[in-house]
N, C-alpha and C positions, 0 to 999 in steps of 0.2 A: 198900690199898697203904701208907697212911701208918703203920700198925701194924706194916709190913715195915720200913719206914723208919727208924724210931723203934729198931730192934734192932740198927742197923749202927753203926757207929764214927762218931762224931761230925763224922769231916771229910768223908768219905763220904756221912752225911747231908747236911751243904752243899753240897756239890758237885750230890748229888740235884734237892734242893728247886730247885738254881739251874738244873739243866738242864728241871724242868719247868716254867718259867716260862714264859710267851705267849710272850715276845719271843727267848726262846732256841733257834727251831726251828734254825738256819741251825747251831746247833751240838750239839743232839740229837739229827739223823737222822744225823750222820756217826759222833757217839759211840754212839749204837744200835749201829750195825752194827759198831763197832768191839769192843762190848761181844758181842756176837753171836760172832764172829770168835774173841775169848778162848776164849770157853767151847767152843766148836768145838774148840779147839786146847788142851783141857785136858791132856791130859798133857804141857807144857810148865811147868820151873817157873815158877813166880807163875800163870801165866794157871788160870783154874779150872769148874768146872762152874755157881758162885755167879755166874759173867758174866752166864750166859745168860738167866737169868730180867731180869738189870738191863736188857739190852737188848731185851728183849722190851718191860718199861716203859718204857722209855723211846721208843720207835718208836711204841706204844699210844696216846702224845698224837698223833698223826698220822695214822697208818693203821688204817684201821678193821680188818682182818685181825687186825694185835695188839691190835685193842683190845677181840675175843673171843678170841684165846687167850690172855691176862692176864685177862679176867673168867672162863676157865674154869681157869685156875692158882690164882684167888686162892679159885675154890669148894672147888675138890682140898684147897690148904692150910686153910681152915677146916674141912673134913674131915675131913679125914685126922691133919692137924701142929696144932690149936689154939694148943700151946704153942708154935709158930712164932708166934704174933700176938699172943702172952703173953695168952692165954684158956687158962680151965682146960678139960680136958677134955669135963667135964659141961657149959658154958654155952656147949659150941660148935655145940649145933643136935643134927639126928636123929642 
């Protein structure tokens, strides 16, 4: 996840990091679901399909439900997108 991280826009990354801290649940599960919501509502401008994955991760510190479908997002994208994780093709596995 942190290799997803590390590809986003700098403020965005902050904001990340800050919301998967221990002591940040009380405003992770609201932003989850708010991030969740976006992506739902992607044909709205700004809001987009790029939500939905955040709020998956970010719910995944909490509930274990997201915390296999983010381990089975992050196999697809090593899969499939390597250069999603800034891995070359070849040293992304079978």
């Amino acid at each position: 996840m942190d290799l997803l991280i590390k590809r986003l826009p700098m403020w965005l990354q902050k904001v990340l990091n800050w919301l998967r801290e221990a002591d940040h649940k009380w405003v992770r599960i609201p932003a989850g679901v708010l991030f969740m919501l976006g992506g739902v509502l992607s044909i709205l401008p700004v809001l987009g399909l790029w939500m939905l994955p955040i709020g998956v991760m970010l719910l995944a510190q909490d509930i274990p439900l997201f915390r296999r479908l983010q381990g089975r997002l992050l196999r697809w994208i090593e899969r499939q997108h390597p250069d999603w994780l800034g891995l070359s093709a070849k040293s992304g596995g079978s």
